[in-house]
Backbone as CSV, one residue per row, in Angstrom:
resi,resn,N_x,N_y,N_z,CA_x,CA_y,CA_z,C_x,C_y,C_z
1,UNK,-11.943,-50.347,-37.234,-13.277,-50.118,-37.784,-14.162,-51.366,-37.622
2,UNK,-13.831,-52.601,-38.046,-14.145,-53.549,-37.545,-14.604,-53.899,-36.175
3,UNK,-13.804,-53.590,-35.361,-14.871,-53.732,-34.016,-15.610,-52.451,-33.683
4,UNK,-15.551,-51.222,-34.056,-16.637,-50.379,-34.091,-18.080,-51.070,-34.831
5,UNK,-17.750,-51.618,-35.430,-18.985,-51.790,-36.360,-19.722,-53.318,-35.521
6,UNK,-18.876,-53.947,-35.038,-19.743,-55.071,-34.225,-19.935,-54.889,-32.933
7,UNK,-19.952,-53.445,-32.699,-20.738,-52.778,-31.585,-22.198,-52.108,-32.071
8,UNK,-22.204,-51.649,-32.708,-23.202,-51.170,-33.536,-24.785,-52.245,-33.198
9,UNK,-25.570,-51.512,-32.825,-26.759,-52.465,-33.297,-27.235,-53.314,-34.732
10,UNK,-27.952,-54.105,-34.664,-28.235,-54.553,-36.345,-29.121,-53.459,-36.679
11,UNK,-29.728,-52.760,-36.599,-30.410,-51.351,-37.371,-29.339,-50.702,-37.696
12,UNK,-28.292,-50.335,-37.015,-27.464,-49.093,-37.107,-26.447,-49.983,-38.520
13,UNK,-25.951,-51.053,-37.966,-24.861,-52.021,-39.017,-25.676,-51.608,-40.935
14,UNK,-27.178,-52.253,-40.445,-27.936,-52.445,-41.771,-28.047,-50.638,-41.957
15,UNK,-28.019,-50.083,-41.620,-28.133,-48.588,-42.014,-26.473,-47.813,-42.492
16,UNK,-25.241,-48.323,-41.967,-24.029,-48.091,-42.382,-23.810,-48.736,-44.061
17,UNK,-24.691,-50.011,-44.543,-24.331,-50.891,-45.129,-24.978,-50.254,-46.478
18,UNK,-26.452,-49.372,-45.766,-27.099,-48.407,-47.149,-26.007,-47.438,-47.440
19,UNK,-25.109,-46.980,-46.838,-24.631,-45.550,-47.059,-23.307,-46.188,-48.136
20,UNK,-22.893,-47.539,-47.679,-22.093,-48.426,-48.244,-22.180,-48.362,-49.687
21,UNK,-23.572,-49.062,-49.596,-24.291,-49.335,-51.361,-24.426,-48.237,-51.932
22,UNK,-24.649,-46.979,-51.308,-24.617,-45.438,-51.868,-23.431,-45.557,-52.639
23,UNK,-23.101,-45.400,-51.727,-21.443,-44.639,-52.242,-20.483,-45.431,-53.548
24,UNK,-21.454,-47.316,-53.454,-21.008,-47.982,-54.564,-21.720,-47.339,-55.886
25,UNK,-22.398,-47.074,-55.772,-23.369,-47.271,-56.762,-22.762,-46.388,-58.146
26,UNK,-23.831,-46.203,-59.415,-22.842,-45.727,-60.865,-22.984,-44.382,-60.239
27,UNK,-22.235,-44.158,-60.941,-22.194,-42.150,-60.389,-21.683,-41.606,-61.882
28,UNK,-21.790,-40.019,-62.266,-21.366,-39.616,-63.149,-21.420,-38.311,-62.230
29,UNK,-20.283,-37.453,-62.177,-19.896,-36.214,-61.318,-19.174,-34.859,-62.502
30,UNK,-19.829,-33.781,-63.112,-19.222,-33.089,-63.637,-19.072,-31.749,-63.270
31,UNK,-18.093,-31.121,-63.528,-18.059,-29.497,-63.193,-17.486,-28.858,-64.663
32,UNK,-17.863,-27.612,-64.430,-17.330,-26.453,-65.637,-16.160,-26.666,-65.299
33,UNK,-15.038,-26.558,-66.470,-13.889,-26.632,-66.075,-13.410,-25.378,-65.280
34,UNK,-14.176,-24.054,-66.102,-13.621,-22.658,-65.572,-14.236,-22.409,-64.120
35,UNK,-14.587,-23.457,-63.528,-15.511,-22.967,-62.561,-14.420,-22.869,-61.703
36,UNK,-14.803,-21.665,-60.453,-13.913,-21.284,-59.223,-14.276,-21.344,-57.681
37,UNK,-15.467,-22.239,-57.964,-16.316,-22.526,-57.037,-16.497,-23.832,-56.778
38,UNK,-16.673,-24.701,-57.679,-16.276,-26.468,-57.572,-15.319,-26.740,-58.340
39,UNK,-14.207,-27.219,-56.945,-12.966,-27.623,-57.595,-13.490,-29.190,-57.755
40,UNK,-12.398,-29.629,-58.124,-12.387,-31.846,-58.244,-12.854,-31.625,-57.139
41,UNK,-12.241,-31.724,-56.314,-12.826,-32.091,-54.707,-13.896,-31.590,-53.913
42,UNK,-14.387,-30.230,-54.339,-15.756,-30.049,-54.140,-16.733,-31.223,-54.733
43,UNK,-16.794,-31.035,-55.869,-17.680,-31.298,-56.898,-17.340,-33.109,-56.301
44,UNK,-16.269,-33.599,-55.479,-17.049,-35.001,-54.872,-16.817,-35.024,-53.627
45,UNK,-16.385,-34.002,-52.597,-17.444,-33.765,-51.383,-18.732,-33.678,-51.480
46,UNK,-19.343,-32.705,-52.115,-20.741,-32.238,-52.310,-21.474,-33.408,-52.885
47,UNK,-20.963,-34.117,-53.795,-21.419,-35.716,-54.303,-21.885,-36.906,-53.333
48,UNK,-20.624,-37.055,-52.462,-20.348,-37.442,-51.318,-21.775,-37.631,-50.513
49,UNK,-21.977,-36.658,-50.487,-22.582,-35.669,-49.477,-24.402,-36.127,-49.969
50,UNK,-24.754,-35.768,-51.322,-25.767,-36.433,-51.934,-26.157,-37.734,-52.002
51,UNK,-24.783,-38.453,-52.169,-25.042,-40.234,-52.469,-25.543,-40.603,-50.700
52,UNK,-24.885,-40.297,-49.318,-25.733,-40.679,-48.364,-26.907,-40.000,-47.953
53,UNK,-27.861,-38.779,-48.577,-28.382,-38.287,-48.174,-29.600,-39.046,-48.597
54,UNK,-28.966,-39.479,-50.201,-30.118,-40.712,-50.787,-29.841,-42.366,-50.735
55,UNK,-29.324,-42.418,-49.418,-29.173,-43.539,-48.732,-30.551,-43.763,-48.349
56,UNK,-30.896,-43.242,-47.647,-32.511,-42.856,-46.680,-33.247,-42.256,-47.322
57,UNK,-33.597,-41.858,-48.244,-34.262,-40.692,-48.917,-34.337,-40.401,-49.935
58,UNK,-36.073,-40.258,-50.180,-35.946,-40.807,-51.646,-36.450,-38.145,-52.003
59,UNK,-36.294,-37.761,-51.195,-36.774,-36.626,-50.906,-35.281,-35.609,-51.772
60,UNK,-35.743,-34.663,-52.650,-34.453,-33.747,-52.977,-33.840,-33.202,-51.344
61,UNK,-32.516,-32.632,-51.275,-32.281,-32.276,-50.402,-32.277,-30.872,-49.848
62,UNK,-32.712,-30.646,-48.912,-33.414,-29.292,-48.505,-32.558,-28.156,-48.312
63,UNK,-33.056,-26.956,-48.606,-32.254,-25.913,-48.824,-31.365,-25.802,-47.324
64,UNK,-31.856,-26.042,-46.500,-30.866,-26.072,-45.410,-29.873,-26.652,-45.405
65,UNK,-30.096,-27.931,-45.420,-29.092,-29.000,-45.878,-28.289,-28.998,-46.797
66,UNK,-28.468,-28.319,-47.928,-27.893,-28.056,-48.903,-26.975,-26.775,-48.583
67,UNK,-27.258,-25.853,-47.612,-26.497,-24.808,-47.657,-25.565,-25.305,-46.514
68,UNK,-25.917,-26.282,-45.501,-24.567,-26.897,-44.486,-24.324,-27.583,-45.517
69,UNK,-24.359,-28.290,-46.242,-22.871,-29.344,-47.117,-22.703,-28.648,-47.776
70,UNK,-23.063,-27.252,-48.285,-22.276,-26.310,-49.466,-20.691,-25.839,-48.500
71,UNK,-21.162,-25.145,-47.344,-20.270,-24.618,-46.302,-19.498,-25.838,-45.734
72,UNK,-19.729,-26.937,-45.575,-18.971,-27.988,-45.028,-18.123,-28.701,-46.092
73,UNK,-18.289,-28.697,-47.349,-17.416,-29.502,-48.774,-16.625,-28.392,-49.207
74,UNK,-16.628,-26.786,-48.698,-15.693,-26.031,-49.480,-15.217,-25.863,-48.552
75,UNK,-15.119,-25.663,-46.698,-13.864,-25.613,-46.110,-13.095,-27.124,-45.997
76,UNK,-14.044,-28.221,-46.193,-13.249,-29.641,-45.956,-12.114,-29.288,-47.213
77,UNK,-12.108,-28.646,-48.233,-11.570,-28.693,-49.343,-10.491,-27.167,-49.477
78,UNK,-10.421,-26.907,-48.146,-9.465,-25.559,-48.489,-10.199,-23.962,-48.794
79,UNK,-11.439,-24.153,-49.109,-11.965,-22.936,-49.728,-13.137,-22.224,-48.019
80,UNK,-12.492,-21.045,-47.700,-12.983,-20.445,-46.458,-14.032,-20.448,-46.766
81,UNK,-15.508,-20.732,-46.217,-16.659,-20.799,-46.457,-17.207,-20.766,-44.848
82,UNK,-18.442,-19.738,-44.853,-19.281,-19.410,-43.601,-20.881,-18.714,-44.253
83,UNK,-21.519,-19.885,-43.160,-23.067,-19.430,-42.897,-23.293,-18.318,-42.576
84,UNK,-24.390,-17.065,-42.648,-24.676,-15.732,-42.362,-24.652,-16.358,-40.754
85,UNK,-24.609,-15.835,-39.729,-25.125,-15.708,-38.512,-26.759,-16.034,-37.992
86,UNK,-27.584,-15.216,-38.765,-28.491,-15.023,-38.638,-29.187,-15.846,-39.680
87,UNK,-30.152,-16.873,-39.550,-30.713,-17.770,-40.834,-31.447,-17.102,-41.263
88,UNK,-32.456,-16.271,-40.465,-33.586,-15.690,-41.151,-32.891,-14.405,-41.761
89,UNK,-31.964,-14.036,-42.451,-31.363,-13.204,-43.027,-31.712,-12.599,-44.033
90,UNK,-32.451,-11.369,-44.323,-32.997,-11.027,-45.486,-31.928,-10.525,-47.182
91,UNK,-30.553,-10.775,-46.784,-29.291,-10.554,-47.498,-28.564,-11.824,-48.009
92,UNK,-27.378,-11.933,-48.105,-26.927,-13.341,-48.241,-27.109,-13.981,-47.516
93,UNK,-26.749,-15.693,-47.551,-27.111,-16.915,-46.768,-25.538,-17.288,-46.462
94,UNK,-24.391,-17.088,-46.952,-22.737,-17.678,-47.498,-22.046,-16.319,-47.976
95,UNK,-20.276,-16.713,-47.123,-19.806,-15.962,-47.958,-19.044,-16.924,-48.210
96,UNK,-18.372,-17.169,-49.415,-17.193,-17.725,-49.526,-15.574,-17.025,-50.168
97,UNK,-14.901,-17.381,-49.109,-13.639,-16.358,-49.465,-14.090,-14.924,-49.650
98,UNK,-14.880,-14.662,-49.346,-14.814,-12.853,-48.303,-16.022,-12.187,-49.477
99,UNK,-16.668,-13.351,-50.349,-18.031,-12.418,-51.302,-19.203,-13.431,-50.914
100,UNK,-20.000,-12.184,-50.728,-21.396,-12.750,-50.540,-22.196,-13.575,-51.387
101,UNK,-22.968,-14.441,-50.903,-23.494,-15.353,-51.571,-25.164,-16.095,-51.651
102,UNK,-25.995,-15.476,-52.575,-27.464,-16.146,-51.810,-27.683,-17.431,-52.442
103,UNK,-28.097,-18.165,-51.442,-28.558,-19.758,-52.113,-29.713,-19.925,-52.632
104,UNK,-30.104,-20.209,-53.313,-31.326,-21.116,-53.771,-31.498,-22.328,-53.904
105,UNK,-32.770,-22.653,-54.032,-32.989,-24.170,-54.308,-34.417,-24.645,-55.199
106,UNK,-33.999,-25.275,-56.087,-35.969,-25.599,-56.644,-35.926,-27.129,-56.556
107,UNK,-36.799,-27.780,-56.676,-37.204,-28.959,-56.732,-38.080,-29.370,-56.558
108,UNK,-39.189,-28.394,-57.561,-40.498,-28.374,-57.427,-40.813,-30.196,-58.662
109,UNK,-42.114,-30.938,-58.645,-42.363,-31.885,-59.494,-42.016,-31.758,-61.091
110,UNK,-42.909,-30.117,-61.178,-43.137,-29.772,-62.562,-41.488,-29.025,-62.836
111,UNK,-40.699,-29.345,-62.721,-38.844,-28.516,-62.887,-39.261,-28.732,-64.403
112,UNK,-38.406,-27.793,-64.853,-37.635,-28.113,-66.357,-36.308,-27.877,-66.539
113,UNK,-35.850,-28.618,-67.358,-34.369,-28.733,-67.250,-33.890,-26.918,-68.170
114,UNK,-34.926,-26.345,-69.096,-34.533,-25.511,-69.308,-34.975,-24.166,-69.470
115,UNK,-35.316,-24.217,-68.159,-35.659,-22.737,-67.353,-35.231,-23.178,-65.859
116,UNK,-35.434,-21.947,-65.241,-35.216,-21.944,-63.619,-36.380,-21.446,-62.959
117,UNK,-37.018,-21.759,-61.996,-38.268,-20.925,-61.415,-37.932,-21.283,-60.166
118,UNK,-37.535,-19.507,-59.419,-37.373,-19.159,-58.056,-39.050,-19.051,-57.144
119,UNK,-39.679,-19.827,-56.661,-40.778,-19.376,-55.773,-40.711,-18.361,-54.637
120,UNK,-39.714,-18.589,-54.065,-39.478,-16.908,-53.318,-38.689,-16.772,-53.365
121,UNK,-38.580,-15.808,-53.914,-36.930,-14.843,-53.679,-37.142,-14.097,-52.570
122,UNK,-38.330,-13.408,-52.172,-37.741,-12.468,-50.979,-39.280,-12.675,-50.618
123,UNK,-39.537,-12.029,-49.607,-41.014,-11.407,-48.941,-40.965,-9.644,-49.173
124,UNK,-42.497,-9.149,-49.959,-42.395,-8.096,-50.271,-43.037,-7.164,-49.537
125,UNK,-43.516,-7.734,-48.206,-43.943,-6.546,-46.980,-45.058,-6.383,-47.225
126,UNK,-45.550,-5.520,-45.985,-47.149,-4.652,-46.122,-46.927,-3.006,-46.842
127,UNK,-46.103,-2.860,-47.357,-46.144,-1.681,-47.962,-47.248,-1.271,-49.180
128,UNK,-46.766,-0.250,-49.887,-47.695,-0.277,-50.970,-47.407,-1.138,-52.184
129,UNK,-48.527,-1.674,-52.564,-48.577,-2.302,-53.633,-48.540,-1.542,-54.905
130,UNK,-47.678,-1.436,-55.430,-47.115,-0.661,-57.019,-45.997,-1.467,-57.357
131,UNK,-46.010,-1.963,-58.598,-45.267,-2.549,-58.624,-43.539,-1.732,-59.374
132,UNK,-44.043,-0.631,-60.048,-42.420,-0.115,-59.954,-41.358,-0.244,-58.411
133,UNK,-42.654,0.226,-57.669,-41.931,0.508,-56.341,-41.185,-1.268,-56.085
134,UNK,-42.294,-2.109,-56.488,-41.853,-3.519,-55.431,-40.475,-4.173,-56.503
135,UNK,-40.668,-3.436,-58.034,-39.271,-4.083,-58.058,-38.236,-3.051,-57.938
136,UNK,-38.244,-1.799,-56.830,-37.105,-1.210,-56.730,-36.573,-1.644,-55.643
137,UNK,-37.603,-3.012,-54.318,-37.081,-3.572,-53.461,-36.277,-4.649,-53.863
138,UNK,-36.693,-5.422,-55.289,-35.355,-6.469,-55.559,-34.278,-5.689,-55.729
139,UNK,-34.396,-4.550,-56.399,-33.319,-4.122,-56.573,-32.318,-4.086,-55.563
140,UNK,-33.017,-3.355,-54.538,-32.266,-2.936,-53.249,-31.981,-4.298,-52.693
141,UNK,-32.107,-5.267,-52.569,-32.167,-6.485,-51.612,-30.962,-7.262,-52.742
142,UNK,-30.723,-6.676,-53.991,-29.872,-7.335,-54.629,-28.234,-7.075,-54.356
143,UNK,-28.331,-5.694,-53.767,-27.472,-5.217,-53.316,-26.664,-5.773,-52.679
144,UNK,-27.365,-6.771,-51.556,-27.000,-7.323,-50.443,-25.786,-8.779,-50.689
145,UNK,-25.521,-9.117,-51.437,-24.918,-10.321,-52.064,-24.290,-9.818,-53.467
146,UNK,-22.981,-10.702,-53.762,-22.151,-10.457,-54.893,-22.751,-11.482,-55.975
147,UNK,-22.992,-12.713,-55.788,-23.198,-14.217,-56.712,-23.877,-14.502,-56.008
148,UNK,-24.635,-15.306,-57.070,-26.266,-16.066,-56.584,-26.134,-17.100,-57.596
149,UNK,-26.324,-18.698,-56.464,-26.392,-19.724,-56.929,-27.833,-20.405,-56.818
150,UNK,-28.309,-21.401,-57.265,-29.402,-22.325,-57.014,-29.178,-23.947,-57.554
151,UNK,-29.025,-24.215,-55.985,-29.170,-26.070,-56.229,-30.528,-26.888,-56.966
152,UNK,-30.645,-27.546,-57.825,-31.453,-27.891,-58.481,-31.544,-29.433,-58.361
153,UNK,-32.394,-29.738,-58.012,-33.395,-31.693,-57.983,-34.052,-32.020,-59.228
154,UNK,-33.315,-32.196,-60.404,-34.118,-32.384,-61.560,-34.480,-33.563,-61.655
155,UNK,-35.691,-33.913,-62.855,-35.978,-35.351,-62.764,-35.722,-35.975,-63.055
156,UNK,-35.586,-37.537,-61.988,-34.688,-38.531,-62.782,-34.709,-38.844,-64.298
157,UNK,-33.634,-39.460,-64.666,-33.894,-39.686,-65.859,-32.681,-40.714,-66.190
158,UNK,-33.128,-41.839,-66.975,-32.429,-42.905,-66.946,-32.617,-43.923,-65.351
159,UNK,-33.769,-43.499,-64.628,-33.277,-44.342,-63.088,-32.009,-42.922,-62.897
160,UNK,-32.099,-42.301,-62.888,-30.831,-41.697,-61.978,-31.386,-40.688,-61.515
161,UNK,-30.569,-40.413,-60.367,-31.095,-39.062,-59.725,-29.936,-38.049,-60.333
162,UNK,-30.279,-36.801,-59.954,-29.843,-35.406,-60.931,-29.952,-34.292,-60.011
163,UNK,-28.668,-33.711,-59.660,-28.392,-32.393,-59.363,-27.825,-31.568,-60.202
164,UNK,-28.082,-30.252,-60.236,-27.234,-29.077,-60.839,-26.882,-28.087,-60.155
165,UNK,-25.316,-27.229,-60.164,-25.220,-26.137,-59.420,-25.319,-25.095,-60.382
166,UNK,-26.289,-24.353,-60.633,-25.924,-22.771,-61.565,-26.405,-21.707,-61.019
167,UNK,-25.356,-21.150,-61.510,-24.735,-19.838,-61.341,-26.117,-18.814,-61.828
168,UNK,-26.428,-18.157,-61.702,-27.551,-16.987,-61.982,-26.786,-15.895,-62.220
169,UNK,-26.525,-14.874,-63.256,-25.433,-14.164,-63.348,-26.227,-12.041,-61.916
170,UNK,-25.991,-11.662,-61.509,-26.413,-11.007,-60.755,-26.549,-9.532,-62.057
171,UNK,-25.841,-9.703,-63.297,-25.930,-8.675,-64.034,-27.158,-8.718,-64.244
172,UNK,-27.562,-10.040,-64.743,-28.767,-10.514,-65.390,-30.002,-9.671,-64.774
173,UNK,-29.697,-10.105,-63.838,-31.247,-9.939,-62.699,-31.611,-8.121,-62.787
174,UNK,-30.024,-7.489,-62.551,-30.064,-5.968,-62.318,-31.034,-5.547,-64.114
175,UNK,-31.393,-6.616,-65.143,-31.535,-5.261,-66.361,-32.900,-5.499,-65.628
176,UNK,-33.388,-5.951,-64.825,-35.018,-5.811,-64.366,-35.440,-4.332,-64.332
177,UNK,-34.484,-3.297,-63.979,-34.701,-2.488,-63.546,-35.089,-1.391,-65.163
178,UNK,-35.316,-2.461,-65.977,-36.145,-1.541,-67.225,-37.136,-2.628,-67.741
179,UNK,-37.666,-3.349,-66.869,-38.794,-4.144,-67.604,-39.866,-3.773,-67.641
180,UNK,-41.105,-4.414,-68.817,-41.927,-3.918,-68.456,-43.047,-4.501,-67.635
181,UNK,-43.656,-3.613,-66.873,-44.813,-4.085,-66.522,-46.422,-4.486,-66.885
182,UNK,-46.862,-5.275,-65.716,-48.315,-5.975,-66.600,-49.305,-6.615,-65.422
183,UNK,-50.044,-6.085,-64.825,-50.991,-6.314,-63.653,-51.800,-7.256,-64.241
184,UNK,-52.150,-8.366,-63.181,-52.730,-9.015,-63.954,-54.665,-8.782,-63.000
185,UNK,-55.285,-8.084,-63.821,-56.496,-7.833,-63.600,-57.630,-8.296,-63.753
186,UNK,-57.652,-9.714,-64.207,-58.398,-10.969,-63.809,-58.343,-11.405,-62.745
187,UNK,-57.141,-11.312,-61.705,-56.806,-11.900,-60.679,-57.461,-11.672,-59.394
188,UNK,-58.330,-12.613,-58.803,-59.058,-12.092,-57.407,-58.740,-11.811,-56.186
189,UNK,-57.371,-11.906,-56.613,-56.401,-11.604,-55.276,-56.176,-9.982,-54.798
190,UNK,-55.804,-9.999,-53.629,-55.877,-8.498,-53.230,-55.198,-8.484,-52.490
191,UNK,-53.587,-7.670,-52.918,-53.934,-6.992,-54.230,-53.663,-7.919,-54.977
192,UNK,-54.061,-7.305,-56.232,-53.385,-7.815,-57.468,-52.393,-8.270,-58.218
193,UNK,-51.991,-9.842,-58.497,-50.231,-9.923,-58.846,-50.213,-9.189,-59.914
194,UNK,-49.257,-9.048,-60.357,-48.539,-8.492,-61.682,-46.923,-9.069,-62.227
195,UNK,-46.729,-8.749,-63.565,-45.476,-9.301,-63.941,-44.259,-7.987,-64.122
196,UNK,-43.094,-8.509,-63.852,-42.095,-7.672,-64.888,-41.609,-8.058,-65.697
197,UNK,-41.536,-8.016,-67.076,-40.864,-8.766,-68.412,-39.640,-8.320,-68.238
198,UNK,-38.407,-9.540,-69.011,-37.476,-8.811,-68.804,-37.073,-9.358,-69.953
199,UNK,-36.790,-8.401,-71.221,-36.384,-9.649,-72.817,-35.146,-8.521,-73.642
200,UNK,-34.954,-10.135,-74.321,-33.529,-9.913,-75.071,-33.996,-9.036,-76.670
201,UNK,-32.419,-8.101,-76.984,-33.117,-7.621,-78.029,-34.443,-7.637,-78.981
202,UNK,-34.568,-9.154,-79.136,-35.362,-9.774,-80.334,-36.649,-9.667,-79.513
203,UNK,-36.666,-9.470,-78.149,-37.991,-9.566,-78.231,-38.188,-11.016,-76.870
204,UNK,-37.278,-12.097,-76.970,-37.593,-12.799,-76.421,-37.149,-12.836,-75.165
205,UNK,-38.061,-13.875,-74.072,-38.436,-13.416,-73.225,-37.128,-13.742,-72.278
206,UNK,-36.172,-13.335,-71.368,-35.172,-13.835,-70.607,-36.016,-14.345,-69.528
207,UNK,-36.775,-13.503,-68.507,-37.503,-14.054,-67.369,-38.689,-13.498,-66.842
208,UNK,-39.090,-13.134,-66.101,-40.306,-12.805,-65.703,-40.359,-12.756,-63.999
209,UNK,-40.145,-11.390,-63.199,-40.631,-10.993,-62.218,-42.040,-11.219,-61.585
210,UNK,-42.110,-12.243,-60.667,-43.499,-12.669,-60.593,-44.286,-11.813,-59.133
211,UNK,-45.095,-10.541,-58.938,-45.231,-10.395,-57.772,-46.200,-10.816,-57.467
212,UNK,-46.341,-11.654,-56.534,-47.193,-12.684,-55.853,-48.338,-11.510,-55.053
213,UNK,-49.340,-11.782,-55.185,-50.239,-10.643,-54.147,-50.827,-11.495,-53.261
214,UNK,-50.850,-12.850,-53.084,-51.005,-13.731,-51.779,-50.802,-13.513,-50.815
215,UNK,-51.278,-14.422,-50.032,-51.180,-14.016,-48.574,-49.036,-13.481,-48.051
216,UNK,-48.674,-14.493,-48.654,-47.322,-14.426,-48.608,-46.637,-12.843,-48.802
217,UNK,-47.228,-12.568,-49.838,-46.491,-11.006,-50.611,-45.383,-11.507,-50.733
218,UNK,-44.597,-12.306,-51.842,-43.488,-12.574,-52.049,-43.513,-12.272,-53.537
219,UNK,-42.114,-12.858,-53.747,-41.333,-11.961,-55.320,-41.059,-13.337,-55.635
220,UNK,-41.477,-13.657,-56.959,-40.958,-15.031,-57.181,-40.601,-14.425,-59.017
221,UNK,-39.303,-15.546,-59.630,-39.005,-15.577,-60.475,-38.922,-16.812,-61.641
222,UNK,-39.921,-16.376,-62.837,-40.575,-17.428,-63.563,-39.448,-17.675,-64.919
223,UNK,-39.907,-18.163,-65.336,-38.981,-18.948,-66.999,-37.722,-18.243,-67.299
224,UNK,-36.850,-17.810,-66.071,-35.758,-18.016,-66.464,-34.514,-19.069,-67.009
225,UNK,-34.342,-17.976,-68.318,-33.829,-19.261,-69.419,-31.929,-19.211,-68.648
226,UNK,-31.826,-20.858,-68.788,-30.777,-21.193,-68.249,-29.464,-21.570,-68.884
227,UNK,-29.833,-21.125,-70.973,-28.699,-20.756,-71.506,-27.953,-19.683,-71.132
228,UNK,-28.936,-18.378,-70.360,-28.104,-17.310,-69.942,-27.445,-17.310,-68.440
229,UNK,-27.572,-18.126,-68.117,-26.876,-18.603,-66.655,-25.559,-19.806,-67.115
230,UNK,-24.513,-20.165,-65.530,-23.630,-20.512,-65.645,-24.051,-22.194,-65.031
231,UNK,-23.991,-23.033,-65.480,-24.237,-24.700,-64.879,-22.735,-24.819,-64.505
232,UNK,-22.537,-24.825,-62.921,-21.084,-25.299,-62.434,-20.795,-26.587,-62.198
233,UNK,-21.969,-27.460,-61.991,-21.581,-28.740,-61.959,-23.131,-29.430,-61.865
234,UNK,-22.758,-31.047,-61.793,-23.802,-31.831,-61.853,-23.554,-32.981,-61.409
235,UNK,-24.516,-33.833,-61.035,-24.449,-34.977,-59.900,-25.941,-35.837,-60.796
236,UNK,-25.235,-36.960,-61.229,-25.972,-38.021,-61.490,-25.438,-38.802,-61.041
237,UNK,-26.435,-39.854,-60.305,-26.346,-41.312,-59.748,-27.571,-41.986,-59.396
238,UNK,-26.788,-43.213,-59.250,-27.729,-44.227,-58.731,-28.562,-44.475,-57.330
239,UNK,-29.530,-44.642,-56.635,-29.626,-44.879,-55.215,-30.303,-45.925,-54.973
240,UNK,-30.049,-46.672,-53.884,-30.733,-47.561,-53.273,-32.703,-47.381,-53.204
241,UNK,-32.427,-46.283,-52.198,-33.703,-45.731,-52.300,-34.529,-44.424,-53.691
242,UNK,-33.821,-44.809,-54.543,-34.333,-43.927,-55.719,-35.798,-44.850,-56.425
């Protein structure tokens, strides 16, 4: 290794030496114990995997990226894991060990540590705009995948940087299919967004079906509360470039 490395240019040496200081740096690495998805050794592949990414980069890491080191830390680790074929895939993104899997990712400025907000979940077409109809397409598109995760970039805190893996339960999402609806008719958009409520006995609110009537036509999902979801693990540390 030693004479690999005094082949190296001095950019490349001084750039091995950040990934160095990464990997020194404080770290705190946790997983659910019951979790079946990050074993020990996931949960510091995938770490691994974060501490050089914020070698260089002070940027959360991108859903792409995040879905090659999801697929690359669970077969390095024994667990069969494969990318869909197709990226632009309107179904899952992963299966691992033979069930489908859609990824997410947020790491928007304004995050909160306790809710989740999906900006697109899907694209909702040129069809008609009704919104019973547009959430009988989540429905259908939910079909497509068993478990649904979302990687999360929360904000530092303490100087540290902050990942989370949770779990979104797929039951959850299916009681949409009795929420109510609510157009929002102030809106100058055309068409018109609207919401689907989706709440717990008492009244309060679990999440909120957001249909976007933008140019986009996408389905986005607002203040979902993340006591009713599963947190599989978490990644705090230190970085050079933090």
């Amino acid at each position: 290794m030693a004479e690999a490395l005094r082949r190296l240019s001095p950019a490349q040496r001084q750039w091995i030496s950040s990934v160095i200081r990464a990997f020194q740096a404080a770290r705190q690495f946790d997983r659910a114990p019951d979790s079946d998805i990050v074993t020990d050794a996931v949960l510091e592949a995938l770490g691994d995997r974060l501490l050089s990414h914020h070698a260089a980069s002070r940027q959360a890491l991108s859903k792409d990226r995040f879905e090659f080191a999801l697929e690359a830390a669970l077969n390095a680790c024994g667990i069969d894991a494969q990318l869909a074929s197709n990226r632009t895939n309107r179904g899952h993104d992963l299966t691992i060990a033979a069930v489908s899997v859609s990824l997410k990712t947020e790491a928007a400025a304004s995050i909160r540590d306790d809710t989740l907000h999906i900006s697109k979940w899907m694209e909702l077409g040129r069809g008609e705009w009704k919104l019973p109809l547009l959430r009988d397409l989540f429905l259908e598109h939910l079909q497509n995948y068993e478990r649904i995760f979302t990687f999360r970039r929360l904000k530092n805190q303490a100087e540290l940087i902050r990942y989370e893996l949770v779990e979104i339960p797929k039951a959850l999402l299916l009681e949409s299919a009795r929420c109510d609806f609510e157009i929002s008719r102030a809106s100058r958009q055309n068409p018109q967004p609207g919401y689907g409520y989706v709440r717990d006995a008492a009244g309060r609110l679990k999440y909120a079906l957001y249909f976007d009537g933008g140019a986009e036509r996408k389905l986005q999902i607002k203040h979902l509360r993340k006591d009713l979801c599963k947190v599989q693990a978490t990644w705090r540390f230190a970085s050079p470039s933090a």
